[in-house]
C-alpha positions in Angstrom: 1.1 -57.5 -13.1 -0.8 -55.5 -10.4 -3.9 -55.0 -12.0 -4.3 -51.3 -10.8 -0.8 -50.8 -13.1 -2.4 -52.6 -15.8 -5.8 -50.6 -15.6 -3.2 -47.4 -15.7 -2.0 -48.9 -18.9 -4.7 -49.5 -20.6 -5.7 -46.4 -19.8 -3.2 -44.7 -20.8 -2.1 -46.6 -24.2 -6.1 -46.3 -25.4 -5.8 -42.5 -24.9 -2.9 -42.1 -26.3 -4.0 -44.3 -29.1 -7.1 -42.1 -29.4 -5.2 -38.8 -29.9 -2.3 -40.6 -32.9 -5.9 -41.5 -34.6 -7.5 -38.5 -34.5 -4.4 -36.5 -35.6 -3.8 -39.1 -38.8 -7.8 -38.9 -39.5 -7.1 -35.0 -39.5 -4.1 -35.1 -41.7 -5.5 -38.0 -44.0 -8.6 -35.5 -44.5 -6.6 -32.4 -45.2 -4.6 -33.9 -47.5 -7.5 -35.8 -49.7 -10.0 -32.9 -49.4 -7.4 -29.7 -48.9 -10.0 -28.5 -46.5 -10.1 -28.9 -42.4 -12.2 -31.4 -41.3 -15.6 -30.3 -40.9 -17.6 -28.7 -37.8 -21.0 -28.8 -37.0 -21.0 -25.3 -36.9 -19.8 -25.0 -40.4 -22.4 -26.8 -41.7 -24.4 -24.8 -44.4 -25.9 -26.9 -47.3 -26.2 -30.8 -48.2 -22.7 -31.5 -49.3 -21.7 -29.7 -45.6 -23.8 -32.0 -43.9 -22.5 -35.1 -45.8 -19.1 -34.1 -45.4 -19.9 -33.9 -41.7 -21.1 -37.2 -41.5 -18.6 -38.7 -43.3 -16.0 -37.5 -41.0 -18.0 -38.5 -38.3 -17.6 -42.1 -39.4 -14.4 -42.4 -40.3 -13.3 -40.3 -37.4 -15.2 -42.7 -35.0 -14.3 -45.7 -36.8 -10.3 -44.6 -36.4 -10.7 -44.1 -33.0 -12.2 -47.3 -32.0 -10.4 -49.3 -33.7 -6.7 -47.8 -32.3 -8.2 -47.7 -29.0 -9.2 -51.1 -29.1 -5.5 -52.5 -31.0 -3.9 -50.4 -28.2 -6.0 -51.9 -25.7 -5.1 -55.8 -26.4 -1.8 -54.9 -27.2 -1.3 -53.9 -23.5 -3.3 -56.4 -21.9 -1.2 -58.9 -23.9 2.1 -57.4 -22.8 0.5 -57.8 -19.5 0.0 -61.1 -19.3 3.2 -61.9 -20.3 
């Protein structure tokens, strides 16, 4: 595959792949906490701040981990 397509589709898959995690994080956090996800903004006492790091985590976790499945996924597809 022309590697300029295949940089397009990694690209594009990892993004993609970024915004499904992000949006089931956000729903997976509503729905255990029946709260939005936290801000930094919002931040007002210890439990705030230890909600905010939490979601940090997980969020960041989430996201690297999709954008890195999506990411072999495509390079696999493109080497076939």
């Amino acid at each position: 595959m022309n590697p300029l397509v295949s940089r397009l589709l990694v690209g594009s898959a990892t993004t993609a792949a970024a915004v499904v995690a992000k949006r089931a994080v956000e729903f997976g956090w509503e729905r255990a906490t029946g709260d939005t996800p936290p801000t930094a903004d919002r931040v007002e006492d210890d439990q705030g701040l230890r909600d905010l790091l939490i979601w940090a985590a997980v969020l960041t976790a989430s996201v690297t981990l999709a954008r890195k499945l999506a990411k072999s996924g495509v390079e696999r597809f493109a080497d076939d």
